[in-house]
Legacy VTK file of the C-alpha trace (Angstrom):
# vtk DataFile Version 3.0
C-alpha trace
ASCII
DATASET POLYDATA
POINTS 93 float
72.328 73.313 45.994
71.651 71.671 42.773
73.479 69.402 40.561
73.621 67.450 37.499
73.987 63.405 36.627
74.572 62.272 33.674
72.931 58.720 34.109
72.733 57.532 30.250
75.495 59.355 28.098
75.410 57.510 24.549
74.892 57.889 21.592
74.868 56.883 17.566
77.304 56.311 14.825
76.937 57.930 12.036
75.352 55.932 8.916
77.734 54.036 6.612
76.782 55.620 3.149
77.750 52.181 1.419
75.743 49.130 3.063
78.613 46.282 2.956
78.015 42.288 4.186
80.696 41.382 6.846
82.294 39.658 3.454
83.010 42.885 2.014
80.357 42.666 -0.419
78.006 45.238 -1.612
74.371 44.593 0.189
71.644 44.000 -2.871
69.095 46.232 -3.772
66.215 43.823 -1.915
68.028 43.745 0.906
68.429 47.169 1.238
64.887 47.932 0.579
63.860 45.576 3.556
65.777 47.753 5.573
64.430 51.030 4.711
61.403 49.564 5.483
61.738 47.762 8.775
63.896 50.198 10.092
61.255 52.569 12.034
59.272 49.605 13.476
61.787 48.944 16.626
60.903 48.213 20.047
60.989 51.797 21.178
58.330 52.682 17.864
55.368 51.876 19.898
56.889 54.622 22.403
56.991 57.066 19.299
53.757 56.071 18.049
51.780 57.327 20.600
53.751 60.581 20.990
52.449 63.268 23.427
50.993 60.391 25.776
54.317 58.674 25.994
56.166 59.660 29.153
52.704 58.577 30.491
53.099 54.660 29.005
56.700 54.773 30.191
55.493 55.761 33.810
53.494 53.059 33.548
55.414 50.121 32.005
58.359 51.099 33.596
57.392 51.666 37.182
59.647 49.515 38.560
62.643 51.532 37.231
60.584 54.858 38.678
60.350 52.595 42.109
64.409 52.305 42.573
64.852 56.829 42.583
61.904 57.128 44.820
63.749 57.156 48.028
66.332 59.883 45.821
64.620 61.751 44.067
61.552 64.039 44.666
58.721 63.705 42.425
60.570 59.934 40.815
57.367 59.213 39.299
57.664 62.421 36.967
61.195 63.481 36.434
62.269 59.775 36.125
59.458 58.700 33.907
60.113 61.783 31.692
64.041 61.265 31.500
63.255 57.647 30.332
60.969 58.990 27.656
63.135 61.188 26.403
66.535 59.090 26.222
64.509 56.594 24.347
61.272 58.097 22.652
62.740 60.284 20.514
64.351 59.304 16.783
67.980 58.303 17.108
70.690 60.862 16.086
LINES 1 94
93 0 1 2 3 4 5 6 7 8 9 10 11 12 13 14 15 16 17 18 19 20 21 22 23 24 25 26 27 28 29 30 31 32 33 34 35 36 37 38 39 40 41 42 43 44 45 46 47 48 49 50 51 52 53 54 55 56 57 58 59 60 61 62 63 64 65 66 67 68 69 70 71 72 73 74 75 76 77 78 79 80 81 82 83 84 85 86 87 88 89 90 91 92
């Protein structure tokens, strides 16, 4: 018998079209520049950046998360490593 978990269900809202300050206000023009431009370099970018090899750096880094579905799951090290890379490597929708 097989089955399904759904360990990580979440997700995104979608993108205000009009940047606002918690004031109310209008964000300015700099501002939203900076954020066009910082906005791909997050913590998960370096995941992105190096693209077909990274379910293998998220074996890797996160081996101790791998380590916890061992005694669960058959082949952890794989499946677990690549469900990781997926819920996180990919852009956010």
């Amino acid at each position: 018998m097989e089955s399904l978990i759904l360990a990580d269900p979440w997700g995104f809202k979608d993108r205000p079209l009009v940047l606002q300050r918690k004031d109310g206000k209008e964000v300015s023009i700099f501002t939203r520049f900076l954020i066009r431009i910082l906005e791909p370099m997050n913590p998960l970018s370096g995941i992105r950046f190096f693209g077909p090899w990274g379910p293998n750096l998220v074996r890797r880094i996160r081996s101790d998360i791998i380590a916890r579905f061992e005694p669960h799951v058959k082949d952890a090290n794989l499946f677990v490593g690549n469900y990781i890379y997926q819920c996180n490597g990919k852009d956010p929708s």
